[in-house]
TIVEXMI-967959 format. One record per residue (C-alpha): x, y, z; residue number from 1. Coordinates in Angstrom, 3 decimals, padded with zeros to 6 digits, always signed. Example, Ala and Ser with C-alpha at 12.3 -4.5 7.8 and 13.67 -1.06 7.14 Angstrom:
% residues 2
c1 +012.300, c2 -004.500, c3 +007.800, koldo 1
c1 +013.670, c2 -001.060, c3 +007.140, koldo 2
This chain:
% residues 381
c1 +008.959, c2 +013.204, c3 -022.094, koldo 1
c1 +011.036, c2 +014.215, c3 -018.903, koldo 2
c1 +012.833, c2 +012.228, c3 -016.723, koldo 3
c1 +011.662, c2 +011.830, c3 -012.899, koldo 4
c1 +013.198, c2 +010.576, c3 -009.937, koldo 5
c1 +010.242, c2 +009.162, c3 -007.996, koldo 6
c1 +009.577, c2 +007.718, c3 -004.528, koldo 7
c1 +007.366, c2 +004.892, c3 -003.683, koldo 8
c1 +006.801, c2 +005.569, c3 -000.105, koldo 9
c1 +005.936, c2 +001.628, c3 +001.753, koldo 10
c1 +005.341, c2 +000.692, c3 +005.500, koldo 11
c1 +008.716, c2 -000.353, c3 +007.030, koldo 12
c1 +009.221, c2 -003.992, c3 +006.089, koldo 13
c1 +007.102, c2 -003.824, c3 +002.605, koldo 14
c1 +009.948, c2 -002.342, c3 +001.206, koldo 15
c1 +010.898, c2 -005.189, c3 -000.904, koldo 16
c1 +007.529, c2 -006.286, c3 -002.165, koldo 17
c1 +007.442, c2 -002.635, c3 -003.062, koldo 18
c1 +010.355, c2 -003.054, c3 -005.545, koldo 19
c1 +009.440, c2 -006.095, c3 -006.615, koldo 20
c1 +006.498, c2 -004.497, c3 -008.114, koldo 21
c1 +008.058, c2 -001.393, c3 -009.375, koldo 22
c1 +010.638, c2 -003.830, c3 -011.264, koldo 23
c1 +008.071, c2 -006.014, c3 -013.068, koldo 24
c1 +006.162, c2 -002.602, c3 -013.737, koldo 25
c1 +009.449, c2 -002.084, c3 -015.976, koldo 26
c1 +011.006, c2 +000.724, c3 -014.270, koldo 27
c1 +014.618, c2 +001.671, c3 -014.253, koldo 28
c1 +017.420, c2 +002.711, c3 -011.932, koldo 29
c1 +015.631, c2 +001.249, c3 -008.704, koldo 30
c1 +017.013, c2 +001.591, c3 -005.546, koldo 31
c1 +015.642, c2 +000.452, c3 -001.997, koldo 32
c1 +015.933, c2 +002.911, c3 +001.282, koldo 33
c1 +014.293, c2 +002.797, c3 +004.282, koldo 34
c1 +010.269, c2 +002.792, c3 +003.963, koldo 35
c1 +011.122, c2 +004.012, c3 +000.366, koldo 36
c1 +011.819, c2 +002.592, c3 -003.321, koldo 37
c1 +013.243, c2 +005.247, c3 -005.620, koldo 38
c1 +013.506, c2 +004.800, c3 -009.461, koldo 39
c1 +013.276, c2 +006.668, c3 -012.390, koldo 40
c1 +010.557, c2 +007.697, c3 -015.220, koldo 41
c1 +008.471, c2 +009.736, c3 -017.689, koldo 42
c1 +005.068, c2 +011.384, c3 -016.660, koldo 43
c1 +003.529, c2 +008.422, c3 -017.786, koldo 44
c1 +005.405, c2 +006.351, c3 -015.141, koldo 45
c1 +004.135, c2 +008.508, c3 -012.699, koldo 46
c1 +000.638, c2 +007.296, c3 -013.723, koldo 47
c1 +000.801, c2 +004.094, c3 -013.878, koldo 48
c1 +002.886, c2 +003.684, c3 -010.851, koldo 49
c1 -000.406, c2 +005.622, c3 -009.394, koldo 50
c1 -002.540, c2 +003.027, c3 -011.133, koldo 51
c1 -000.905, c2 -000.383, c3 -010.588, koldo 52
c1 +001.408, c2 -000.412, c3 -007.240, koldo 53
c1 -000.801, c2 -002.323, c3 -005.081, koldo 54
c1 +001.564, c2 -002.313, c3 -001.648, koldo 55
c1 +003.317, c2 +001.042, c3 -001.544, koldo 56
c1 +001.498, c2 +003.825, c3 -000.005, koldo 57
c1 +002.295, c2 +006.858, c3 -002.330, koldo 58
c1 +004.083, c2 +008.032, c3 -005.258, koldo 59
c1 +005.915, c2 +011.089, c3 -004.715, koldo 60
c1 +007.785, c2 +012.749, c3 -007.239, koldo 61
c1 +011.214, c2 +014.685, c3 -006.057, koldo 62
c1 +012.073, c2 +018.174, c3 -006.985, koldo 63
c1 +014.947, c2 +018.409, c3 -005.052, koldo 64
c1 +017.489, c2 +016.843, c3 -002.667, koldo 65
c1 +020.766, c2 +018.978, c3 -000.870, koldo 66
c1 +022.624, c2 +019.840, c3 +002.636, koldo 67
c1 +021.075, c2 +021.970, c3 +004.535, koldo 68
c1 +022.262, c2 +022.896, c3 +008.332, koldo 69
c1 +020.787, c2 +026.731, c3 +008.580, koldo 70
c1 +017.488, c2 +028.244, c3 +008.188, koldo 71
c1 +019.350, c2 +030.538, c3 +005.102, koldo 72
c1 +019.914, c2 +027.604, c3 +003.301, koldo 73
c1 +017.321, c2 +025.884, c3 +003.121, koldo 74
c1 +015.317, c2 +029.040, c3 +002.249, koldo 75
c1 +017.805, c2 +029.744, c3 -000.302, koldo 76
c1 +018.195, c2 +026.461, c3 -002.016, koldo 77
c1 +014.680, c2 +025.618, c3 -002.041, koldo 78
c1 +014.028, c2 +028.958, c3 -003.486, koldo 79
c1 +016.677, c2 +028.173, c3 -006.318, koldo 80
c1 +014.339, c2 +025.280, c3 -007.601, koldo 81
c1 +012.677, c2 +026.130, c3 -011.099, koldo 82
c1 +009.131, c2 +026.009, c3 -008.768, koldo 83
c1 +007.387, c2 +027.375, c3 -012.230, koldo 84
c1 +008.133, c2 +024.398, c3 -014.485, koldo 85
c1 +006.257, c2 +022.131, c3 -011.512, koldo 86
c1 +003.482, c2 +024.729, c3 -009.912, koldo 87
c1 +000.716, c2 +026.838, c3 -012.053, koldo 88
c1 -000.332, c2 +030.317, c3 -010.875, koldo 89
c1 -002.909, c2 +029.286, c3 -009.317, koldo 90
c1 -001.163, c2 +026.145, c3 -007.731, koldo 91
c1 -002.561, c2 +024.647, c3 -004.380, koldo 92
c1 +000.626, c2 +024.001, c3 -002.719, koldo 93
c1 +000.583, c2 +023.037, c3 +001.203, koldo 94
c1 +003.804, c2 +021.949, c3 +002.922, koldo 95
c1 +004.223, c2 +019.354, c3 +005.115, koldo 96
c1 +007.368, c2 +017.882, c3 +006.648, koldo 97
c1 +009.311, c2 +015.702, c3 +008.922, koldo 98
c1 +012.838, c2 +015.857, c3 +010.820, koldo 99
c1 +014.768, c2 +012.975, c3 +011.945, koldo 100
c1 +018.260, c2 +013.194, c3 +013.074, koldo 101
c1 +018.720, c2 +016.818, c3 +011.506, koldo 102
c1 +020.125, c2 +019.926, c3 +012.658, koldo 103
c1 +016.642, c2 +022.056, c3 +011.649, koldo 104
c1 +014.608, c2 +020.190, c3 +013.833, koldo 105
c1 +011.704, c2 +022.362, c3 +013.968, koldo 106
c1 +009.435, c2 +021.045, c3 +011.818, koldo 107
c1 +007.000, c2 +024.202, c3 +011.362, koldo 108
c1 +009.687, c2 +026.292, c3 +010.694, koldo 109
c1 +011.487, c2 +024.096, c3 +008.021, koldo 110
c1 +007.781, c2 +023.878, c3 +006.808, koldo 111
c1 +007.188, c2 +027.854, c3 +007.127, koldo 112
c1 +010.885, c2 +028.430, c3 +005.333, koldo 113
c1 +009.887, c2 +025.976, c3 +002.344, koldo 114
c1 +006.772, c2 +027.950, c3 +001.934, koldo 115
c1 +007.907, c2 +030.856, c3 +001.756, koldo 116
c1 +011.060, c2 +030.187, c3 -000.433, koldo 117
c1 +008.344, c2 +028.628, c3 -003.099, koldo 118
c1 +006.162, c2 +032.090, c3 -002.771, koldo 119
c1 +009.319, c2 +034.259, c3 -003.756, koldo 120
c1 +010.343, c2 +031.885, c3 -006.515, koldo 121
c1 +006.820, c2 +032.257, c3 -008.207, koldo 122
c1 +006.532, c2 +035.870, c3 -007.557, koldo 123
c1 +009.842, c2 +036.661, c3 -010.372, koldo 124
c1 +007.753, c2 +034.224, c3 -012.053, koldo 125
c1 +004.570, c2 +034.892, c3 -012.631, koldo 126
c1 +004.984, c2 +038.739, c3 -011.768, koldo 127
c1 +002.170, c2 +038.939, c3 -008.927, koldo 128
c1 +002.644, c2 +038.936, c3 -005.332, koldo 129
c1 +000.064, c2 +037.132, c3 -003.954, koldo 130
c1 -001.485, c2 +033.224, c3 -004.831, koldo 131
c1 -004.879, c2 +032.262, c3 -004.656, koldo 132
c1 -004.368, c2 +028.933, c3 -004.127, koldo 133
c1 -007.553, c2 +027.421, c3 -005.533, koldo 134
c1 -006.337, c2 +025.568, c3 -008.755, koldo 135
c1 -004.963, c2 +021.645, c3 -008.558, koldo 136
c1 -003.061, c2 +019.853, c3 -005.387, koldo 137
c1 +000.827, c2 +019.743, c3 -005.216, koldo 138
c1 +000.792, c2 +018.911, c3 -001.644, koldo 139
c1 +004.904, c2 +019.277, c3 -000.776, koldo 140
c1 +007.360, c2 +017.349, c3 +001.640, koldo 141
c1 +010.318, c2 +018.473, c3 +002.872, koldo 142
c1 +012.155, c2 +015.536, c3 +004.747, koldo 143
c1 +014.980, c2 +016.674, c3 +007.035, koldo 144
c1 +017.422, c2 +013.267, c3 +007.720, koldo 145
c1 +020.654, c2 +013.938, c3 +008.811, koldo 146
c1 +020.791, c2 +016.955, c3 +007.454, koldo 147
c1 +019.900, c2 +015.931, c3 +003.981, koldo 148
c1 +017.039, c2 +018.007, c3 +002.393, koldo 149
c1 +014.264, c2 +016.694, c3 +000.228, koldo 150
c1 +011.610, c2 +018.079, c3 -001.657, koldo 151
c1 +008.983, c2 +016.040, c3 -002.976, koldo 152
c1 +005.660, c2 +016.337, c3 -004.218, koldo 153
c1 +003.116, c2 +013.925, c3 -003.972, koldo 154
c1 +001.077, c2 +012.576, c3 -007.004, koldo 155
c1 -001.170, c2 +010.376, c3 -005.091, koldo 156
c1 -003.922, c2 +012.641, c3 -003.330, koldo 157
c1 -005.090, c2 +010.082, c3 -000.535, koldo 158
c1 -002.984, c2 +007.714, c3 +000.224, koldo 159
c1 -003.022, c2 +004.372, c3 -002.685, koldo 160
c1 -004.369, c2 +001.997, c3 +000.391, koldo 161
c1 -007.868, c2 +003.909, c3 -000.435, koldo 162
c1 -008.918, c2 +001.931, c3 -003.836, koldo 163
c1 -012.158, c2 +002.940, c3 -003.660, koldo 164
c1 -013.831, c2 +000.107, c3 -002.763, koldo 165
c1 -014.008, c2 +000.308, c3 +001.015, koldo 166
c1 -017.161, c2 +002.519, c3 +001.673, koldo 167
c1 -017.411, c2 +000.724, c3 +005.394, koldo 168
c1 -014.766, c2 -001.077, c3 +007.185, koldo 169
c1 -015.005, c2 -003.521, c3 +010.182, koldo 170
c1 -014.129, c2 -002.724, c3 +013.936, koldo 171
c1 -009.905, c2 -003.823, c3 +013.138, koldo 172
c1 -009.280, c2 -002.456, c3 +009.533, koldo 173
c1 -006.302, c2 -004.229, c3 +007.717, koldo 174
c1 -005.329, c2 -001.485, c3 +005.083, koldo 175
c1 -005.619, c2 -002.821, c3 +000.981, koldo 176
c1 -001.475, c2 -001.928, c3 +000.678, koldo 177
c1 -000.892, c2 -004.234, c3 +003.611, koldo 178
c1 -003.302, c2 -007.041, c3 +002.577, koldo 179
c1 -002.142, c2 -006.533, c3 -001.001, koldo 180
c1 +001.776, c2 -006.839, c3 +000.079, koldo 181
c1 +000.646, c2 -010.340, c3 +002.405, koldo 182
c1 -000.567, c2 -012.044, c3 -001.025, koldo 183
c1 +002.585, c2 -010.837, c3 -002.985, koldo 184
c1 +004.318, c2 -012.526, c3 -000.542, koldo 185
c1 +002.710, c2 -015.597, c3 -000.009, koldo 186
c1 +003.236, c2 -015.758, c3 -004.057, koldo 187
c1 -000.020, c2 -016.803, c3 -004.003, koldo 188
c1 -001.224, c2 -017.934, c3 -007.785, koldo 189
c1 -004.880, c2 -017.780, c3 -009.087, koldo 190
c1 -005.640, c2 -021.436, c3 -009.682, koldo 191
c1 -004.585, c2 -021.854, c3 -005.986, koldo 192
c1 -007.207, c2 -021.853, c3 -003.432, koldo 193
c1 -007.021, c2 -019.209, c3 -000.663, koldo 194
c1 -009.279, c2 -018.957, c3 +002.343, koldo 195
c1 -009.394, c2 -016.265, c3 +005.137, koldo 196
c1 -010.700, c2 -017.618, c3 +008.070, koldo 197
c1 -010.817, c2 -014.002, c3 +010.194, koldo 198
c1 -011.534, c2 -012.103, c3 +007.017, koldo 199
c1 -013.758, c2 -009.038, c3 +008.798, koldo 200
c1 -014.677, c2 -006.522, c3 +006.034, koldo 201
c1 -013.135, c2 -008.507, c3 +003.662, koldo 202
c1 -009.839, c2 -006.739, c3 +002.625, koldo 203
c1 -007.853, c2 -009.878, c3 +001.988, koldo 204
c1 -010.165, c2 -011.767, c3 -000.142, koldo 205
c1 -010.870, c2 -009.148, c3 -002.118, koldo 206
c1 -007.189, c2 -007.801, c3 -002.737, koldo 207
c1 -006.759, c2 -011.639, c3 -003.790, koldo 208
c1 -009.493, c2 -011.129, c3 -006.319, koldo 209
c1 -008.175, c2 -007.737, c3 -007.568, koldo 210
c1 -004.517, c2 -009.630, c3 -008.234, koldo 211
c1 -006.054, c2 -012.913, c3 -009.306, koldo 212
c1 -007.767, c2 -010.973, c3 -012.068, koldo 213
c1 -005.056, c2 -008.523, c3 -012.849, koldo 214
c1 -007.330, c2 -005.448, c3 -011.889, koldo 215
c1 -005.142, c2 -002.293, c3 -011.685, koldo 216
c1 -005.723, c2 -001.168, c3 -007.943, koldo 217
c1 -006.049, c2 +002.279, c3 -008.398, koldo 218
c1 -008.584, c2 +001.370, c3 -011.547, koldo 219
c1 -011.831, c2 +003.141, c3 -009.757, koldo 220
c1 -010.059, c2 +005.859, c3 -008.077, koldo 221
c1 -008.912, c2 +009.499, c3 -008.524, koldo 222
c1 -005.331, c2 +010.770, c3 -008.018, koldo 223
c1 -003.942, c2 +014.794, c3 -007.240, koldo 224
c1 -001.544, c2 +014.470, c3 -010.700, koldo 225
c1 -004.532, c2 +013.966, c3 -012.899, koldo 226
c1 -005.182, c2 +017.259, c3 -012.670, koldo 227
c1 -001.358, c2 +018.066, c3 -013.137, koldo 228
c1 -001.112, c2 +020.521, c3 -016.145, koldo 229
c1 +002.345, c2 +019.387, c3 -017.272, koldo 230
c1 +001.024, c2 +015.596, c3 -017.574, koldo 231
c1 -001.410, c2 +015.100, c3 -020.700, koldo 232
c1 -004.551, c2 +014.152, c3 -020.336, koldo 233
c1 -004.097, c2 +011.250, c3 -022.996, koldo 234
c1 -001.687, c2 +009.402, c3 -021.070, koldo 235
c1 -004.598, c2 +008.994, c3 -018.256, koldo 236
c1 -006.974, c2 +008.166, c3 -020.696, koldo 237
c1 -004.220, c2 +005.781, c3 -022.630, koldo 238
c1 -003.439, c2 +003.740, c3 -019.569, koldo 239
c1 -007.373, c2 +003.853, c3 -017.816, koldo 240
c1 -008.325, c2 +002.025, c3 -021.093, koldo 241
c1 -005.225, c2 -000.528, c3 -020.517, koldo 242
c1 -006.432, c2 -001.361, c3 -017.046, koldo 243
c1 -009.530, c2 -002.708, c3 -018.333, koldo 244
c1 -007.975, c2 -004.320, c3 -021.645, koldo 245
c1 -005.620, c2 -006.320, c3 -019.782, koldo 246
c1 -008.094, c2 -007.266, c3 -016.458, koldo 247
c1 -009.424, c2 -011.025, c3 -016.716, koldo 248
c1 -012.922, c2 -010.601, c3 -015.863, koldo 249
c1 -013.256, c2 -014.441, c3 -017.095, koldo 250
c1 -010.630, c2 -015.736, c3 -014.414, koldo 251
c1 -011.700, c2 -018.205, c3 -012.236, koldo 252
c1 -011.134, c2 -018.120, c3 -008.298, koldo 253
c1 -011.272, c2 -020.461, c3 -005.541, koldo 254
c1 -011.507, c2 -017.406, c3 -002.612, koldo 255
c1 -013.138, c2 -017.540, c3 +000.572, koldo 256
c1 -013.627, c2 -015.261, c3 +003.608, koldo 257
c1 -015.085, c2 -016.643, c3 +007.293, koldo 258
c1 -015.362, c2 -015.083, c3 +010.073, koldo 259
c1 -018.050, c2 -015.551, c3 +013.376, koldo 260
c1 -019.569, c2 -012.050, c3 +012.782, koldo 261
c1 -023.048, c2 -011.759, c3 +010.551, koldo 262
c1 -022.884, c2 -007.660, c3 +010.282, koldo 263
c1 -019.136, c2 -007.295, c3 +009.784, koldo 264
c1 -019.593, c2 -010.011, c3 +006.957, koldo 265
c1 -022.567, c2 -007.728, c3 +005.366, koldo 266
c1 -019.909, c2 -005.498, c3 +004.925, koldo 267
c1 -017.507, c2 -007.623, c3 +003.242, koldo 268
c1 -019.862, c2 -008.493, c3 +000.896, koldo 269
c1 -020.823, c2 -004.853, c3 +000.144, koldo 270
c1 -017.166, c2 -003.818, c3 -000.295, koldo 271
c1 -016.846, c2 -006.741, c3 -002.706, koldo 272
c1 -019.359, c2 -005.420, c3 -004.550, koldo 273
c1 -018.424, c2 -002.068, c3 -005.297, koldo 274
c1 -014.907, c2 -003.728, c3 -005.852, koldo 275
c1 -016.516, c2 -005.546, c3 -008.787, koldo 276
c1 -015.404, c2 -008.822, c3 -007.370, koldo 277
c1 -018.870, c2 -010.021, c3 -005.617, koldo 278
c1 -018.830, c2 -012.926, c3 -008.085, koldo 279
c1 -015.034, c2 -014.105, c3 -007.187, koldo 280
c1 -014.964, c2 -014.578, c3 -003.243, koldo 281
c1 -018.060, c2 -016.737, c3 -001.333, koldo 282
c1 -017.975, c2 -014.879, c3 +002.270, koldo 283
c1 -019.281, c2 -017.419, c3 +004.737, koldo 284
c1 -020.470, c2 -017.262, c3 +008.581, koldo 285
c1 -018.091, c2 -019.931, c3 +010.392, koldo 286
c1 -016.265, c2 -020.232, c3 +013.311, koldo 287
c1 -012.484, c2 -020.731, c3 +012.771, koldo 288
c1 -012.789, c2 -024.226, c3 +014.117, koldo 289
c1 -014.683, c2 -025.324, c3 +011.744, koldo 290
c1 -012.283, c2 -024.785, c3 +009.041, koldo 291
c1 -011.901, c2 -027.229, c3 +006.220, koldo 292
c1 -011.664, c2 -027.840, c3 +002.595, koldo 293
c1 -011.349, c2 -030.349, c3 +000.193, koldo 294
c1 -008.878, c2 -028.569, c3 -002.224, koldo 295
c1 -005.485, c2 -030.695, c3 -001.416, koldo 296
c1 -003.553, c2 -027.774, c3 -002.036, koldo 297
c1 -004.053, c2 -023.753, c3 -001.166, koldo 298
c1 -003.637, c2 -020.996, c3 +001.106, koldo 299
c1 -004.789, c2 -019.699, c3 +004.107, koldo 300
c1 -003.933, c2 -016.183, c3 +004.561, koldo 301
c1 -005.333, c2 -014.041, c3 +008.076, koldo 302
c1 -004.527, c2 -011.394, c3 +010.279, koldo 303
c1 -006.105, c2 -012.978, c3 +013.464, koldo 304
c1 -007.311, c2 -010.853, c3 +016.574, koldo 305
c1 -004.311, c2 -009.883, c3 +018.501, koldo 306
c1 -005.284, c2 -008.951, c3 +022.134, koldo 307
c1 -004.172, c2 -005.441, c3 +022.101, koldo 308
c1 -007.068, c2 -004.790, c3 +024.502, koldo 309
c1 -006.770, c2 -005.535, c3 +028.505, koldo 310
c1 -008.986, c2 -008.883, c3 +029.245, koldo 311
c1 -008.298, c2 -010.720, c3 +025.955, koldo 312
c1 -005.238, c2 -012.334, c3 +026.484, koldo 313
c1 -006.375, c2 -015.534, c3 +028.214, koldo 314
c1 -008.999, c2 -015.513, c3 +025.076, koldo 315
c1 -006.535, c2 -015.319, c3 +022.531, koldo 316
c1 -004.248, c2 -017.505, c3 +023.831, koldo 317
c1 -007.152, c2 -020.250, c3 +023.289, koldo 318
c1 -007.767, c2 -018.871, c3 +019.785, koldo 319
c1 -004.097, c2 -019.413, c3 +019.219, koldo 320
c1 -004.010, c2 -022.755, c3 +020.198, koldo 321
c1 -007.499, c2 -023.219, c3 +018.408, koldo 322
c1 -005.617, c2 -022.246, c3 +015.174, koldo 323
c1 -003.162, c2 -024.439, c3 +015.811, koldo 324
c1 -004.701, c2 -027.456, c3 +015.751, koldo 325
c1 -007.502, c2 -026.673, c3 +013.132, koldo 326
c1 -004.443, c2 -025.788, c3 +010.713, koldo 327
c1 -002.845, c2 -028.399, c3 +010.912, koldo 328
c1 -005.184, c2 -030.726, c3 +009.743, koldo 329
c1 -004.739, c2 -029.094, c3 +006.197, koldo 330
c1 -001.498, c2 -030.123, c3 +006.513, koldo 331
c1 -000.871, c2 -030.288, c3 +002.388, koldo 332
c1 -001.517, c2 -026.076, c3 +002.547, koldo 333
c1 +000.576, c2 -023.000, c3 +003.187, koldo 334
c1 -000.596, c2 -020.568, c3 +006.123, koldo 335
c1 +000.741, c2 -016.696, c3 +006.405, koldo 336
c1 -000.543, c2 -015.232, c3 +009.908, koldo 337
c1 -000.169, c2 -011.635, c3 +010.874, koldo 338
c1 +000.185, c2 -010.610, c3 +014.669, koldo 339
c1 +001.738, c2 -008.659, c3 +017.463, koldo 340
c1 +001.492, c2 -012.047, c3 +019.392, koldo 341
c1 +005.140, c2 -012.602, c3 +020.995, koldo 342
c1 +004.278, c2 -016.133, c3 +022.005, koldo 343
c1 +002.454, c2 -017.249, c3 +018.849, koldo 344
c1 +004.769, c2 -019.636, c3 +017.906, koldo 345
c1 +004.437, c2 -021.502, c3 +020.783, koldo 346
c1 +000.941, c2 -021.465, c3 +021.545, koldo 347
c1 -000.092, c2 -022.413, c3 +017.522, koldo 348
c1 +002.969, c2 -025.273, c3 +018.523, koldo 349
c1 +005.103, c2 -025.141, c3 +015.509, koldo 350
c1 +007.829, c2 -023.036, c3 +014.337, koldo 351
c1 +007.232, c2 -020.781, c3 +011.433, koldo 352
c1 +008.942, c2 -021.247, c3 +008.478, koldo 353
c1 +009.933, c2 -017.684, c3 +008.259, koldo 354
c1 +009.345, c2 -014.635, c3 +010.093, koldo 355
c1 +009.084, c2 -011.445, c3 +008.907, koldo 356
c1 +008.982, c2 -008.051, c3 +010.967, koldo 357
c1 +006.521, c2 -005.643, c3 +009.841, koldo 358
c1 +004.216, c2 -003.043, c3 +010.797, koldo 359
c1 -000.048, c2 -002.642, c3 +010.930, koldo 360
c1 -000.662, c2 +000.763, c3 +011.412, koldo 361
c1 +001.414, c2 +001.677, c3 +014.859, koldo 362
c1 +001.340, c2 -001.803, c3 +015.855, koldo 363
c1 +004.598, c2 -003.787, c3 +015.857, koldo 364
c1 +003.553, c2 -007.229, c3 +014.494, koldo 365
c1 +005.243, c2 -010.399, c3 +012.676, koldo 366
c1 +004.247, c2 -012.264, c3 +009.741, koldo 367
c1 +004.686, c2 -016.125, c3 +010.298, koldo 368
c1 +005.057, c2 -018.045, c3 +007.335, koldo 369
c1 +004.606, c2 -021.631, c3 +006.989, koldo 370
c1 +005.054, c2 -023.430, c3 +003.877, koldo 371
c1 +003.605, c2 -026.422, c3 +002.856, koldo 372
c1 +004.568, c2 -028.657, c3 -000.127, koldo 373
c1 +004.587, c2 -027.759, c3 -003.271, koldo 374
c1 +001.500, c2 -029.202, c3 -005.474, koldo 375
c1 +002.878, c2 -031.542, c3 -008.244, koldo 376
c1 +002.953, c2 -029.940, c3 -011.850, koldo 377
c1 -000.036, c2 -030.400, c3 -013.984, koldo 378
c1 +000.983, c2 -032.314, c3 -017.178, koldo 379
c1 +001.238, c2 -030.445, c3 -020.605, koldo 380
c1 -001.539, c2 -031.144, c3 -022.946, koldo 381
């Protein structure tokens, strides 16, 4: 097999939950950059990277990486990639691109240039001067950052937030690779209990399900390198049959989802079902003060209205407080809340444990974490 160097694209901030997967998924040679993990690995790597990274966004694979401060050179060292060995004839190959801090800061033209370099490398190629375009996807970046050139390719199709499951969403989406990346980091365990109290269309609860049961994220979905000629067909078949082999079906889950809202939780519940995990998380209809539970221990995991919209603040700020008080009579459990909130903090009246900076979409936002104790050890049989 060949060796690739391969980029797990992440939101800002995810970046080390990111690598944290890609190392227990037993790849090598990992590196962490800016909204990126690199590593390297085998067309099989590619796959399952595909298959089982459950808070990066995509998995691009790079074809090349130089200096490039003229319109000549990039043309000419893009063009001096081996383009054949990665695109068939009848490639689909559209470019996109980005510019930050570069000399070529015209995007469509770096785009145009790429395009056109790739076109005359085929053409010595595969002796014809004109491509059809209307075999598989090899959708191309070129990234211009301070100067520095790179070509990638990405293996994902849509992005790996889209698992397959989420036929409807509710009126504030939280993406799967964001909800996802909030339970890594909560190190939340399955024989811990976990409740959502703002849960929506359900994308928490059910990403806890999908980990709590080791189901590969990307298990019921397609991806643009299946149809990759110079990956087998085998290896997809190999590790599609692994996903299921090594998924506990038989796990049980203590997972709920609340929220005030009948219809949004109809979709929760529908999403749950075609995420095969209907049977692992009890969605409920119940105000947020009205929280309780008689685990000792668990989690409460939420990413609360924020009052992005003019008129909401004063109704927020309530919520807030609301939260604050209702939380902290489970005072034995952990809580991880996500908002744009600046005064959270003070209005929930406690200081987080830890903070962490991240981003929801465009939204600036911070994750408080507050950490409760740790449960006492069960004794050994």
């Amino acid at each position: 097999m060949a060796d690739y160097k391969v980029v797990a694209a992440t939101t800002f901030g995810l970046e080390s939950v990111a690598a944290r997967e890609v190392r227990d998924l037993g790849f090598r040679d990992v590196t962490v950059e800016n909204g990126k993990v690199l590593f390297q690995t085998s067309e099989e790597g590619i796959c399952r990277a595909n298959l089982w990274l459950r808070s990066a966004d995509r998995v691009r694979v790079e074809v090349g990486s130089f200096k490039a401060t003229t319109f000549d050179e990039l043309f000419e060292k893009t063009k001096a990639i081996p383009w054949s060995d990665w695109l068939p004839e009848n490639a689909q190959f559209p470019v996109d691109g980005k510019s930050v801090k570069s000399t070529l800061f015209s995007i469509s033209d770096c785009q145009a240039i790429v395009k056109k370099a790739i076109v005359e490398s085929l053409k010595k190629t595969y002796k014809v001067t004109w491509f059809e375009e209307t075999g598989p996807l090899f959708r191309i970046e070129i990234a211009m950052l301070k100067d520095q050139a790179t070509i990638t390719i990405d293996s994902s199709g849509s992005g790996l937030h889209r698992r397959g499951y989420k036929t409807l969403i509710g009126l504030a989406p939280l993406r799967e690779t964001m909800a996802a990346a909030l339970i890594l980091l909560s190190r939340w365990k399955p024989d811990t209990a976990l409740i959502d109290p703002f849960c929506g269309s359900g994308t928490i609860p059910i990403e806890a399900a999908l980990i709590g049961m080791n189901i590969a994220p990307g298990m019921n979905r397609q991806f643009a390198c299946e149809n990759w000629p110079w990956i087998p067909k085998e290896i997809w078949r190999q590790l599609r049959a692994e996903t299921h082999d090594v998924a506990d079906f038989s796990q049980e889950l203590h997972i709920i989802g609340s929220d005030i809202n009948d219809e949004v939780l109809k979709v929760a519940r529908r999403n749950a079902e075609a995420a095969f995990v209907s049977d692992k998380v009890h969605f409920q209809t119940l105000p947020m003060a009205q929280l309780s539970s008689k685990r000792k221990y668990g989690k409460i995991i939420c990413n609360p209205p924020y009052g992005e919209r003019i008129g909401e603040v004063g109704e927020i700020d309530r919520l807030y407080k609301e939260m604050g008080k209702v939380f902290a009579q489970l005072d034995t459990w952990s809580y991880y809340v996500l908002t744009s909130h600046p005064d959270f903090e003070l209005l929930f009246k406690k200081l987080a444990s830890k903070k962490r900076k991240l981003y929801n979409g465009n939204i600036r936002v911070d994750l408080y974490q507050y950490y409760g104790p740790r449960p006492p050890k069960r004794a050994a049989r």
